[in-house]
C-alpha positions in Angstrom: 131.5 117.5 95.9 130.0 116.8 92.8 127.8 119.1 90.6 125.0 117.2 91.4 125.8 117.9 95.5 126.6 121.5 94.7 123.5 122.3 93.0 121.6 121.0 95.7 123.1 122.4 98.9 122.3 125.7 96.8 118.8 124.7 96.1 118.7 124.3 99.9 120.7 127.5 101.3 118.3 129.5 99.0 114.5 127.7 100.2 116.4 128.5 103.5 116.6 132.3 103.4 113.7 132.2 100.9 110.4 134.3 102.6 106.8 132.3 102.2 106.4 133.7 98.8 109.8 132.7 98.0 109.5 129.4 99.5 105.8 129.0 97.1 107.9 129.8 94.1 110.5 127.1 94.7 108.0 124.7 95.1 106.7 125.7 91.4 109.8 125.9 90.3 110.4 122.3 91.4 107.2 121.4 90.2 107.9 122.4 87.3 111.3 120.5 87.0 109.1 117.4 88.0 106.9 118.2 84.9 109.7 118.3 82.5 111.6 115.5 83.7 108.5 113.5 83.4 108.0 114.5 79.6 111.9 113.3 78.8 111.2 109.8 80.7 107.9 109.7 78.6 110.4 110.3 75.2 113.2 108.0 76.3 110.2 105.2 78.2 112.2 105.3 81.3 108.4 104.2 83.3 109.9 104.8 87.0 111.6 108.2 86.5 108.0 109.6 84.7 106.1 107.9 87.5 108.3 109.4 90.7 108.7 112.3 88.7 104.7 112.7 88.8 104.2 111.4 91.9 106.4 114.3 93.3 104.8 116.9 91.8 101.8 115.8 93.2 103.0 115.2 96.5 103.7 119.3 96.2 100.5 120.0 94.9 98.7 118.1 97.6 101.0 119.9 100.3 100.1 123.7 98.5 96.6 122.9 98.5 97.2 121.6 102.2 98.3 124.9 103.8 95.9 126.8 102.1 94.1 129.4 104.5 90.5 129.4 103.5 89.3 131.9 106.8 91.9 134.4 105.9 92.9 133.7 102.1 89.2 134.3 101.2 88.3 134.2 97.0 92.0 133.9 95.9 92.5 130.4 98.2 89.0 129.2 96.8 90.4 130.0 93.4 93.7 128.1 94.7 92.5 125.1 96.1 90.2 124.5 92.2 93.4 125.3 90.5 95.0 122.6 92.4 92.2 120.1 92.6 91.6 120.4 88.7 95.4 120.0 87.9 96.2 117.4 90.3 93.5 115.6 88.1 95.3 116.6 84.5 98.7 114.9 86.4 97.0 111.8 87.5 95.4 111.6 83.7 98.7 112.5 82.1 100.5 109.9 83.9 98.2 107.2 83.1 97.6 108.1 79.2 101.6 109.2 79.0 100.6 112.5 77.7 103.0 114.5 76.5 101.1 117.5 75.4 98.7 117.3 78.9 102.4 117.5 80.2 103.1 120.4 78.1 99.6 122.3 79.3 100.4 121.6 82.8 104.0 123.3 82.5 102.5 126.4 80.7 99.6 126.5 83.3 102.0 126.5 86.6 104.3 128.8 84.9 101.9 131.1 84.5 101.0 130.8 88.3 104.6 131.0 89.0 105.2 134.2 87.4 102.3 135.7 89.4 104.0 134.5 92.7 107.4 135.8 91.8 105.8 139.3 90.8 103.6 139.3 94.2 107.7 138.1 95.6 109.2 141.0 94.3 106.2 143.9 94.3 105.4 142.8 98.3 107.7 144.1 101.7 110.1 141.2 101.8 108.7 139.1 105.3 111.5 137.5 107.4 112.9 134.3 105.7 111.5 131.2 107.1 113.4 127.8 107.6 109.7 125.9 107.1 110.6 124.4 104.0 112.8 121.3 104.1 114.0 119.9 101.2 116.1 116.6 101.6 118.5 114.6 99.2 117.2 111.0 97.9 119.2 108.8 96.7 119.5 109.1 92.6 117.7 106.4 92.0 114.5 108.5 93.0 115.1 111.2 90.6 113.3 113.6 92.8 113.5 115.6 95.9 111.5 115.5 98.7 109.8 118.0 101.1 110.1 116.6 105.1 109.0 118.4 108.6 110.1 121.4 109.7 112.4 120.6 113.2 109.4 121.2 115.5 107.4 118.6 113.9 109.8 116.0 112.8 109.4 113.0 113.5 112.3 111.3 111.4 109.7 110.7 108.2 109.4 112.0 105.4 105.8 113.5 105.4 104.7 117.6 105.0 104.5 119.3 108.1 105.7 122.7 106.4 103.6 125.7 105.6 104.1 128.0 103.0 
């Protein structure tokens, strides 16, 4: 098993046991990867690993906003779904103008965000872990990771399905 392998199957075992809030902050934290792999493709002009590496991130943000509670989560999922809507935006315009420093904004604003979600993660009675999130291995040549069904909703695709 190769570092590459190893690092994953722990990526895995831990969104496994993770709770919701747990799960949420993997997903920033992967967003976040996304983000800065992006910004070294833009440096080295490697056009496909910036472009799936966007493309992913936004496929994460669409599914966040996606599972977002409006009857229940009230102000804070209003405040949630702009967040998203206005930075899935900033990606889509970074990608296009090959902005580093939009790039750079984008990590600092989602870190931010992430840091709230690991405080709420550490501050709030620890829920059961959940085996929702499904993260599977793509082949190198897609540089990224994808999120597919839980088991009660697979259907063999690679599409959401999971709520966080």
């Amino acid at each position: 098993m190769n570092t590459r392998d190893t690092a994953f199957a722990y990526q895995q075992s831990t969104a496994f046991a993770a709770s919701s809030v747990g799960q949420v902050v993997a997903l920033y934290d992967r967003i976040l990867r996304d983000f800065r792999a992006a910004i070294a493709a833009i440096g080295t002009g490697e056009i496909e690993h910036r472009v799936s590496s966007l493309n992913h991130a936004l496929t994460i943000i669409g599914e966040l906003q996606g599972v977002l509670d409006h009857e229940r989560g009230g102000e804070a999922a209003r405040n949630l779904n702009s967040f998203y809507t206005l930075t899935r935006g900033m990606v889509m315009e970074a990608g296009v103008k090959c902005s580093v420093d939009m790039l750079q904004e984008l990590v600092a604003m989602f870190a931010r965000l992430r840091a709230a979600w690991a405080h709420v993660e550490r501050t709030v009675a620890p829920s059961e872990p959940t085996q929702r999130l499904r993260v599977s291995h793509q082949p190198q040549a897609q540089h990224a990771q994808n999120i597919s069904p839980s088991p009660e909703h697979s259907t063999g695709e690679e599409t959401g399905g999971w709520r966080a």
